[in-house]
C-alpha positions as CSV (number, residue, x, y, z in Angstrom):
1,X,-32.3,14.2,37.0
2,X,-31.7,11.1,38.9
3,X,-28.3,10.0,40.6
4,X,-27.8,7.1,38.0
5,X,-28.0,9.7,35.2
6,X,-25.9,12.6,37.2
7,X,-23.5,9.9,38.3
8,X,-22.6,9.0,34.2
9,X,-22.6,12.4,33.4
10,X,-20.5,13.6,35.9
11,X,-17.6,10.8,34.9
12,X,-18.3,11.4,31.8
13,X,-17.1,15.4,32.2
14,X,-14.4,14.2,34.1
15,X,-13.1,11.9,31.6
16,X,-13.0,14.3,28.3
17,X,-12.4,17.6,30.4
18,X,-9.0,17.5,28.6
19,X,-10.9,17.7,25.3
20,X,-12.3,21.1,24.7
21,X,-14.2,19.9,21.0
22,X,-16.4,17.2,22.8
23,X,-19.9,19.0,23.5
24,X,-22.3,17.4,26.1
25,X,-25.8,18.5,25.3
26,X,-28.7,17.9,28.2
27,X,-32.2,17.7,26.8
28,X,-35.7,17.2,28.1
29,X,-37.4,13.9,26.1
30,X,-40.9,15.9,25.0
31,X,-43.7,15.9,27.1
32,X,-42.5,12.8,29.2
33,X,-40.4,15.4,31.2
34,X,-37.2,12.8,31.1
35,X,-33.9,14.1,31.4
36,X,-31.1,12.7,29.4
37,X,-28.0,14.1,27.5
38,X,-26.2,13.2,24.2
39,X,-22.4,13.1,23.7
40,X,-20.2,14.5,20.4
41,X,-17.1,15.4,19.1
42,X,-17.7,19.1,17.2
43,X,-16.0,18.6,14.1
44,X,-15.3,14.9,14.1
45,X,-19.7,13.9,14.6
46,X,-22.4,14.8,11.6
47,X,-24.0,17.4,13.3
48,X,-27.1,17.4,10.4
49,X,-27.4,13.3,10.8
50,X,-27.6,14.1,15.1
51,X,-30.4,17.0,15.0
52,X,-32.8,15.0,12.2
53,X,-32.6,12.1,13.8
54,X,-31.4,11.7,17.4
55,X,-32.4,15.1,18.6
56,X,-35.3,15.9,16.6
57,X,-36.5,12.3,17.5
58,X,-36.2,12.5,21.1
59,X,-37.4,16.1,21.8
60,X,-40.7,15.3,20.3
61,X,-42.2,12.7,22.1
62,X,-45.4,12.1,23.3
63,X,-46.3,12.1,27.3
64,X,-47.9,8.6,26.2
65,X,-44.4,7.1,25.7
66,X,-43.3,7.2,29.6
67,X,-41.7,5.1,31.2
68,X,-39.2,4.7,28.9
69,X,-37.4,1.3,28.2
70,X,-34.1,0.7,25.7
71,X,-35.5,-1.3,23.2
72,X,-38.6,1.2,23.0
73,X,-36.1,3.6,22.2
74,X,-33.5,1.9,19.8
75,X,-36.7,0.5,18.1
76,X,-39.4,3.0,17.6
77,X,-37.6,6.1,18.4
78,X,-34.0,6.6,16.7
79,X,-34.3,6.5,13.0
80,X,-30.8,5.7,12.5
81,X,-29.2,2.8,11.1
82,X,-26.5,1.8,13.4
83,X,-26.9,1.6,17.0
84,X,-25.6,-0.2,19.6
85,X,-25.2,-0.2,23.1
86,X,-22.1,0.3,25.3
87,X,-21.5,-1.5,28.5
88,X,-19.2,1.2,30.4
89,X,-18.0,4.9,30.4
90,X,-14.4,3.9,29.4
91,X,-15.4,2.5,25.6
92,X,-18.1,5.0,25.5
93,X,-15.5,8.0,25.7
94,X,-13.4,6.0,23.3
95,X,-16.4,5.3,20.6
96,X,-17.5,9.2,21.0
97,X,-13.5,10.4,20.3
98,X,-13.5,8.5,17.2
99,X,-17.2,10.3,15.7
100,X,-19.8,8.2,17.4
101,X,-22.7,10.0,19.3
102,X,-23.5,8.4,23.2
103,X,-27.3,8.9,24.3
104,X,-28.0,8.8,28.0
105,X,-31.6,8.7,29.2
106,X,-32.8,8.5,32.5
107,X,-33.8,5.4,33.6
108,X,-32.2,3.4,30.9
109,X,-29.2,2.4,32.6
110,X,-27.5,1.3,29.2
111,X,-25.4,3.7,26.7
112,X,-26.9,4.0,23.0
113,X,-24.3,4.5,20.8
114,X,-25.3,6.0,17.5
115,X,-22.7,5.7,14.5
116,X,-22.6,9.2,13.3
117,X,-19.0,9.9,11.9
118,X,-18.7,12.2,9.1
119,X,-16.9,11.0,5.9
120,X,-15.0,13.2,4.3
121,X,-12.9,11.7,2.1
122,X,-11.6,12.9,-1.2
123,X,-13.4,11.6,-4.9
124,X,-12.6,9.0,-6.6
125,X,-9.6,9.5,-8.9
126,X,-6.7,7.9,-11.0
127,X,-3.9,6.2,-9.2
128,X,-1.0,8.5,-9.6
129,X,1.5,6.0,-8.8
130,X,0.5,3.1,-10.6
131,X,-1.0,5.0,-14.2
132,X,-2.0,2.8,-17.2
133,X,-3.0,3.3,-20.7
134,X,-5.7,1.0,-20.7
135,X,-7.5,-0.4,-17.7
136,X,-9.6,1.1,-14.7
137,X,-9.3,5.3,-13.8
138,X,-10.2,4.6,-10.3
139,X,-7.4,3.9,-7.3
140,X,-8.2,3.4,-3.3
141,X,-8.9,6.8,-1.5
142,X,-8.1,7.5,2.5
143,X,-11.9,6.0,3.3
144,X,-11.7,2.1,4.4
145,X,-15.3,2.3,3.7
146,X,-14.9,3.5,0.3
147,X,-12.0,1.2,-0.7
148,X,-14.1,-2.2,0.7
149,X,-17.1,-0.8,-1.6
150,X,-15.0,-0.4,-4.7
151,X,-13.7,-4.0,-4.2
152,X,-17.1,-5.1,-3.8
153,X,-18.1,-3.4,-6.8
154,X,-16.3,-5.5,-9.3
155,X,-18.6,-8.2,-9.3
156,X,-21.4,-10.3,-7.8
157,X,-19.3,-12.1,-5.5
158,X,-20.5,-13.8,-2.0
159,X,-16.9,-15.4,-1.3
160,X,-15.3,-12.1,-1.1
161,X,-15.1,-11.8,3.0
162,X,-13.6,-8.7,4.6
163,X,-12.7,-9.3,8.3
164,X,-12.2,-5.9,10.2
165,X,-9.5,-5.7,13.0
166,X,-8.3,-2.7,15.4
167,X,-4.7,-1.9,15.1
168,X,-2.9,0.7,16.9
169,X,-2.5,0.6,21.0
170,X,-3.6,3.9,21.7
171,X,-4.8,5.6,18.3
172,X,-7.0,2.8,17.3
173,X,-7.6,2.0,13.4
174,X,-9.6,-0.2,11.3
175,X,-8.0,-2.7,9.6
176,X,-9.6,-5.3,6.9
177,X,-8.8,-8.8,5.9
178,X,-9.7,-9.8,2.5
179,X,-10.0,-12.8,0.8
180,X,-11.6,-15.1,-1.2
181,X,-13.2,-18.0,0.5
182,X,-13.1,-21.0,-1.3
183,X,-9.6,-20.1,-3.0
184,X,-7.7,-18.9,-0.3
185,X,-5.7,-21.4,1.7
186,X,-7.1,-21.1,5.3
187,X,-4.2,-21.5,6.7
188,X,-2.4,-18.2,4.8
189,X,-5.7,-16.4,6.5
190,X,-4.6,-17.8,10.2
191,X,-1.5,-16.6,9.4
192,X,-1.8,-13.6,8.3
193,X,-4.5,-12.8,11.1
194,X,-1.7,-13.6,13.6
195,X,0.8,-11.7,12.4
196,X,-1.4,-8.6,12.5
197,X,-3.0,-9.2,16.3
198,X,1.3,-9.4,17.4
199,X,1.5,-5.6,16.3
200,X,1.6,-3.9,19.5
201,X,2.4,-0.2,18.8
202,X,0.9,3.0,19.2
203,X,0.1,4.4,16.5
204,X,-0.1,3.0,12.5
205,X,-0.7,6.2,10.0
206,X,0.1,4.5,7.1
207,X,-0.4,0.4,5.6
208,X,3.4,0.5,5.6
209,X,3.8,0.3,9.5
210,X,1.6,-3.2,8.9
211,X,4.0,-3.9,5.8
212,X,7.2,-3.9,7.6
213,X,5.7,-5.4,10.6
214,X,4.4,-8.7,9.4
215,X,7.0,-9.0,6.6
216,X,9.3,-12.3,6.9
217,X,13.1,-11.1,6.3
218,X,13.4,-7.4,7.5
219,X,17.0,-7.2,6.2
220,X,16.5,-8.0,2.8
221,X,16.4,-5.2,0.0
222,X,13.3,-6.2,-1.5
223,X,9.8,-5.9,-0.8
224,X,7.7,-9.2,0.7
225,X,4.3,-7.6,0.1
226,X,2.9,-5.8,-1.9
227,X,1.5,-2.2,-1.8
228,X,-0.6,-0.7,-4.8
229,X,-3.5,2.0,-4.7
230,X,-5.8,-0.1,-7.7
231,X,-8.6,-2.0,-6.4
232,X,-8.3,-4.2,-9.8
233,X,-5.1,-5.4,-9.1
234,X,-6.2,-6.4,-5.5
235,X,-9.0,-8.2,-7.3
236,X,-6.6,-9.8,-9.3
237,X,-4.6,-11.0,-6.4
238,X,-7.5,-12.2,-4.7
239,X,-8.5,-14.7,-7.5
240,X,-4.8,-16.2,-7.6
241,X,-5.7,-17.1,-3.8
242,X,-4.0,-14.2,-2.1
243,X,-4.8,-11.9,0.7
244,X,-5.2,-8.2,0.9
245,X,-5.1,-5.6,3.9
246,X,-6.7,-2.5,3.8
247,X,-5.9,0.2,6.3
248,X,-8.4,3.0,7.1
249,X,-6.3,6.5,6.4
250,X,-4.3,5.4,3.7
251,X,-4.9,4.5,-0.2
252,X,-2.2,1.6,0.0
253,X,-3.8,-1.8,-0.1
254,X,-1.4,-4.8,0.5
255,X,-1.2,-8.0,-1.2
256,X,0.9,-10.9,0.3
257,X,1.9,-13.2,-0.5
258,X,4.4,-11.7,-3.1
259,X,7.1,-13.0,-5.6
260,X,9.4,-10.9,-7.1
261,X,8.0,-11.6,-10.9
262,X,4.5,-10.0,-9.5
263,X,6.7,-6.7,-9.3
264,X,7.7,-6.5,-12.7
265,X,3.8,-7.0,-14.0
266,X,1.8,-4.6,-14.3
267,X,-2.4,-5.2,-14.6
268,X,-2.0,-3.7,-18.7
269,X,-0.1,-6.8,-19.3
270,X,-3.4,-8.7,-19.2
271,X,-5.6,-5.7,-20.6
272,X,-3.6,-6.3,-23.7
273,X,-3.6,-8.9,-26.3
274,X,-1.1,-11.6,-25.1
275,X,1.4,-10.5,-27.7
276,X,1.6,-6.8,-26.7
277,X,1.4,-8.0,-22.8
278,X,4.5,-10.4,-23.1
279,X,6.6,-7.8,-25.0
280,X,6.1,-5.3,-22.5
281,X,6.8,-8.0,-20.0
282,X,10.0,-9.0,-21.2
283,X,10.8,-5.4,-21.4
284,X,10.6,-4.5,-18.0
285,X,12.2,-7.8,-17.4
286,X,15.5,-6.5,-19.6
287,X,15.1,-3.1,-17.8
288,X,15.6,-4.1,-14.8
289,X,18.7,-6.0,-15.8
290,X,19.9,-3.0,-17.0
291,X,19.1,-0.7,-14.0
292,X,21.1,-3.3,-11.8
293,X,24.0,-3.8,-13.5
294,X,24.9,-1.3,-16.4
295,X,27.1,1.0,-14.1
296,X,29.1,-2.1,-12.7
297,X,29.6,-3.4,-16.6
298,X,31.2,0.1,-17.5
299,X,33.6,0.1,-14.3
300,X,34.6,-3.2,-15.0
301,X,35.5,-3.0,-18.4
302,X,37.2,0.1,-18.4
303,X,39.2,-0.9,-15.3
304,X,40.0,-4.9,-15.8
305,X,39.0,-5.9,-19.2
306,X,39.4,-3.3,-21.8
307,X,40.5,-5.7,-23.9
308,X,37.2,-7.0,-24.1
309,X,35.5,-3.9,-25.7
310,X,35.9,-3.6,-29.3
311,X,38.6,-1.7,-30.7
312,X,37.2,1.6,-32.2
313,X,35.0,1.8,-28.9
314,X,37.6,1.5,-27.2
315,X,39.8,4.3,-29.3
316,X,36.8,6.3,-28.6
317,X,36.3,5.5,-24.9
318,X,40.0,6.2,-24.0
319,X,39.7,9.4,-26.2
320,X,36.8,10.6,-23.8
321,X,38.7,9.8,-20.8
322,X,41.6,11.5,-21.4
323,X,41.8,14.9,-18.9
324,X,39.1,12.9,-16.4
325,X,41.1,12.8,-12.8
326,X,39.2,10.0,-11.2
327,X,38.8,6.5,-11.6
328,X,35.6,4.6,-13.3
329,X,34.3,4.1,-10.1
330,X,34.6,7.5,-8.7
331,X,33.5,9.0,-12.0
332,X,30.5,6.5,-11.6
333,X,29.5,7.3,-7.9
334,X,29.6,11.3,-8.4
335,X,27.0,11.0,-11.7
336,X,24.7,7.7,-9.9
337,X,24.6,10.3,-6.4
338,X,24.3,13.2,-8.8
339,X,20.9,11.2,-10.7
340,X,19.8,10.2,-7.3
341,X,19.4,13.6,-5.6
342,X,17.8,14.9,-8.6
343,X,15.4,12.3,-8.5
344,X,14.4,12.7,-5.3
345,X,14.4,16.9,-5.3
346,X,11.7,16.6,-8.5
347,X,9.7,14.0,-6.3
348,X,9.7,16.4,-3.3
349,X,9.5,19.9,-5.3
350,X,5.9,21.2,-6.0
351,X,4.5,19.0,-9.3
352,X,4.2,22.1,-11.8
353,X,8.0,22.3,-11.6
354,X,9.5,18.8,-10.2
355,X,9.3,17.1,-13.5
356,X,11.1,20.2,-15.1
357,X,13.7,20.9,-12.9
358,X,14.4,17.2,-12.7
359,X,15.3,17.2,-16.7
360,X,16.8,20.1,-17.0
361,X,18.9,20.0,-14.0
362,X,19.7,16.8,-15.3
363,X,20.9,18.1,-18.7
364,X,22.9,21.1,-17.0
365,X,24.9,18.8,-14.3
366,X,25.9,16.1,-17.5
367,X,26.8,19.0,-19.4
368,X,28.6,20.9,-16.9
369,X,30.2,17.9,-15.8
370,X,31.7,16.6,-18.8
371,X,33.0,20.1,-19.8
372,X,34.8,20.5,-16.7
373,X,36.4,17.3,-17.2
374,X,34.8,15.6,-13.9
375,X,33.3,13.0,-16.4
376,X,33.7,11.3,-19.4
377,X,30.3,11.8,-22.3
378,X,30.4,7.8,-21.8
379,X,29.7,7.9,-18.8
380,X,26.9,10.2,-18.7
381,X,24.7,8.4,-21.9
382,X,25.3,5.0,-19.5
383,X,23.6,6.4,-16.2
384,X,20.7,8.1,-18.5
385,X,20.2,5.0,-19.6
386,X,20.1,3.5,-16.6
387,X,17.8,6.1,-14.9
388,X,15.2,5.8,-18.0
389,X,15.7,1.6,-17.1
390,X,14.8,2.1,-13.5
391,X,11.5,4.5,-14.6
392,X,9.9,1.6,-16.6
393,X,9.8,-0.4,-13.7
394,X,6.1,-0.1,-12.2
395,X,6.4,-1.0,-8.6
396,X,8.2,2.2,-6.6
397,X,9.6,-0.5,-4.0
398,X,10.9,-2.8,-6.3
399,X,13.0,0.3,-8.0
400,X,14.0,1.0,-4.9
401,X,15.6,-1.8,-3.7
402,X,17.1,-2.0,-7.7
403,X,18.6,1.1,-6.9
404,X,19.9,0.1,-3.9
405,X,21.7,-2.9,-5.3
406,X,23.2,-0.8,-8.2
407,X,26.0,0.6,-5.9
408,X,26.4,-2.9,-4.3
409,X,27.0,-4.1,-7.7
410,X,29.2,-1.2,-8.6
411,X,32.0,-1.7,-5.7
412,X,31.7,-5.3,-6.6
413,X,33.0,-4.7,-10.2
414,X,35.1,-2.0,-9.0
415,X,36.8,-4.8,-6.4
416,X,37.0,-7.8,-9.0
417,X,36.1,-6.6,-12.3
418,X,33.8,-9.2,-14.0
419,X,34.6,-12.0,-11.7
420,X,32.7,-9.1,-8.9
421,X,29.8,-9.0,-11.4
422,X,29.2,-12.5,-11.4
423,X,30.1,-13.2,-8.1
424,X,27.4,-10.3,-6.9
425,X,24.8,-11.8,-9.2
426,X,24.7,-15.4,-7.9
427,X,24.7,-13.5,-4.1
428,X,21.6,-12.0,-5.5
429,X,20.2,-15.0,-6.8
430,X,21.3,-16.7,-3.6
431,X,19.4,-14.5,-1.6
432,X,16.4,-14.6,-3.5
433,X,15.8,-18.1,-4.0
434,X,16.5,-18.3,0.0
435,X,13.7,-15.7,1.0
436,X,9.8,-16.6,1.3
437,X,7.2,-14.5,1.7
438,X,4.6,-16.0,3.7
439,X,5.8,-19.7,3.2
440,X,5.8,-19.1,-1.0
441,X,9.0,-18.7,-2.4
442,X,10.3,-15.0,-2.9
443,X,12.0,-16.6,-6.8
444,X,8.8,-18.7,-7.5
445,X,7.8,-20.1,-10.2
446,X,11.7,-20.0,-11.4
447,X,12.9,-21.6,-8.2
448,X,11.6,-24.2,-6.8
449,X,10.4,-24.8,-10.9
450,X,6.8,-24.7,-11.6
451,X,6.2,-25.2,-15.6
452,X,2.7,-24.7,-15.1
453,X,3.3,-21.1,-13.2
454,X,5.3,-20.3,-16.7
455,X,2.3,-19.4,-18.6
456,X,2.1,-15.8,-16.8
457,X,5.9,-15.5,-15.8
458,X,8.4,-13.9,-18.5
459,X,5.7,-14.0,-20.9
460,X,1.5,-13.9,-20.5
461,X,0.2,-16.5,-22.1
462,X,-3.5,-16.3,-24.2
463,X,-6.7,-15.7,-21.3
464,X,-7.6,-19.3,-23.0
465,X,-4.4,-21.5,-21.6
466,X,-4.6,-19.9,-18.3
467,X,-7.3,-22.1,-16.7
468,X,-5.4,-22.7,-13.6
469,X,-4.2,-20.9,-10.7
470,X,-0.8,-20.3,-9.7
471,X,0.4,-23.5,-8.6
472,X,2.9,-21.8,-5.6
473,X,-0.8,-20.7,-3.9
474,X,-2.0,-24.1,-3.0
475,X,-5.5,-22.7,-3.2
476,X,-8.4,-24.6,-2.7
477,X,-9.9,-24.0,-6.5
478,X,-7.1,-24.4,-8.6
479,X,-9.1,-24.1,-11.7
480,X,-10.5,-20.7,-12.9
481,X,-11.9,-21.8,-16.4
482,X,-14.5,-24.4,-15.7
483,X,-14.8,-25.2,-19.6
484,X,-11.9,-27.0,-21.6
């Protein structure tokens, strides 16, 4: 073994002696009598892919073969697909930590690196968090590779362009950029491309590290981009002129730019004839009203403006009440804190008994409460109904940040009565009109108004009228029916 080759091996023990699952393996190359050695991870490399053909190819070579040269061997010897070399030690220990197999040969005084990471991802399956009657059964898995092919996959398509980053200072990941070309707006690529190389941190497990580091207003409730594990409403988005980001290790695609209408749709609503679409729509539309504001409606009537609830209901409310010790808005935050936890213990409880105990322990509280006299029955059918409102909405974020807002509202109302209310809701309004998310507006297309953008807003319009793009994109195809 010559110097050259003991010098790299030597620094190259030295370097992953702190990692006992990295195996160094010296071989003889065949009949040539050549020393050289190949690098691994146990565990993290294919071991099948590096004994048929790296090992296997190398250990049976002819005598005829010497000397050796680098592009004798990464052309006529390896029979693998990717290979590459590596200029120093230091990005060679790096590429073999992450699966990739180094070959050192005497004489050559390059690094092969051969791309032999095992795959193990799980199979393809339904998106649990984003379920639909009708539509795809497929959602992203934990594989970037996998999740690029199933966007590929929808179509003939050579203006689909994935542009792959490394995120992450010291645990390095794969990130992808995709986009349309030719619809996109180049300059919402730049942007979102810078936004992602100013991420300096160590580590990013999860797509929503990226989400809250590249979002615009980190103090506002409600999501700027969106997250969603179904490669057909990434697909979607693309064709409307947005970007996605894919992270490898996670099944959470993001979308961005985002407006808060895209939360309330869901990909059925187009599935469906445009009838069926807009009255589910306009559905989740009135639910959300609902979820927002139906606890700080009851507090304020029952605290400023009974006189504004019809008689016999209010007969019957004050009825109910009577024995209850606390106020409306103390009998509202002990059942809304009550819901909450329960939603959150059947979330985190093993599934064959989260959903039950959720219901049930639902039932038994309610009950339990409004026989003790803690709670009026009133009370209880408003915050089902407003825990069955927040369900039907189909982005988890966006009930969230509802659900956050819901107590705002409800000290509001319990402040001012309706005059809270109201005053909360234009806030709300305020705020949203105010926010962007990459340059488009957060309340588009209801503010600034876009009567075009109205075909597929509150309602979804026939496929046939919508032959444009959103007009808030400023893509560079607006059209997307060619034919009138």
């Amino acid at each position: 073994m010559s110097s050259q080759l003991n010098d790299k091996l030597f620094e190259m023990r030295e370097r992953t002696s702190f990692h006992s699952d990295v195996c160094i393996r010296e071989i003889t190359l065949g009949a040539t009598e050549i020393k050289g050695a190949i690098v691994f991870v146990n565990g993290l490399a294919d071991r099948d892919l590096i004994d048929l053909h790296i090992l296997k190819a190398l250990m049976t070579l002819s005598q005829d073969c010497s000397p050796l040269t680098k592009s004798y061997v990464m052309e006529r010897v390896l029979t693998i697909s990717q290979l590459s070399e590596v200029p120093n030690i230091e990005e060679t220990v790096a590429k073999v930590l992450m699966g990739a197999t180094a070959i050192l040969i005497d004489g050559i005084p390059e690094i092969l690196l051969a791309g032999t990471t095992k795959n193990k991802s799980r199979s393809i399956e339904e998106p649990i968090s984003e379920a639909l009657v009708r539509g795809p059964r497929m959602g992203f898995n934990e594989c970037l590779s996998d999740n690029t092919a199933m966007l590929r996959r929808h179509g003939e398509n050579d203006s689909m362009v994935f542009t792959t980053m490394q995120v992450g200072s010291r645990a390095k990941k794969d990130l992808v950029i995709a986009y349309m070309k030719g619809i996109a707006e180049p300059e919402l690529v730049e942007e979102v491309e810078a936004r992602i190389r100013k991420i300096n941190i160590d580590n990013l497990p999860e797509s929503g590290y990226v989400e809250q580091l590249i979002e615009d207003d980190f103090l506002s409730p409600f999501p700027q981009i969106q997250s969603t594990e179904r490669p057909d409403r990434v697909i979607g988005a693309m064709m409307e002129g947005r970007v996605a980001i894919l992270l490898d290790g996670t099944p959470f695609a993001l979308i961005a730019p985002v407006t808060f209408s895209m939360l309330l749709q869901s990909p059925e609503d187009y599935y469906e004839r445009w009838l069926a679409g807009s009255l589910l729509r306009l559905l989740r539309f009135f639910a959300a009203m609902i979820a927002l504001l139906t606890p700080a409606m009851y507090i304020s009537f029952i605290s400023f403006h009974p006189g504004l609830i019809p008689t016999k209901l209010a007969i019957s409310i004050v009825g109910s009440r009577i024995g209850v010790p606390f106020s409306s808005l103390i009998e509202a935050l002990i059942m809304e804190v009550a819901i909450e936890i329960l939603r959150e213990a059947g979330l985190r409880l093993p599934k064959p008994i989260g959903p039950a105990m959720g219901i049930v322990g639902g039932l038994i509280i309610g009950e339990a409460a409004v026989q003790a006299g803690i709670v009026s029955p009133i009370l209880v059918i408003v915050v089902a109904v407003t825990a069955i409102s927040s369900f039907s909405i189909p982005q988890y974020s966006a009930g969230i940040a509802l659900r956050m807002l819901r107590f705002a509202a409800m000290f509001c109302a319990a402040a001012f009565g309706l005059y809270g209310v109201v005053l909360f809701v234009l806030l709300l309004s305020a705020h949203v009109c105010r926010i962007k998310s990459f340059g488009v507006p957060y309340a588009s297309p209801g503010a600034p108004y876009r009567l075009g953008d109205w075909k597929d807003f509150f309602v979804r319009a026939p496929i046939f009228m919508m032959r444009k793009r959103p007009e808030m994109m400023h893509q560079q195809s607006k059209r997307r029916q060619k034919n009138e």
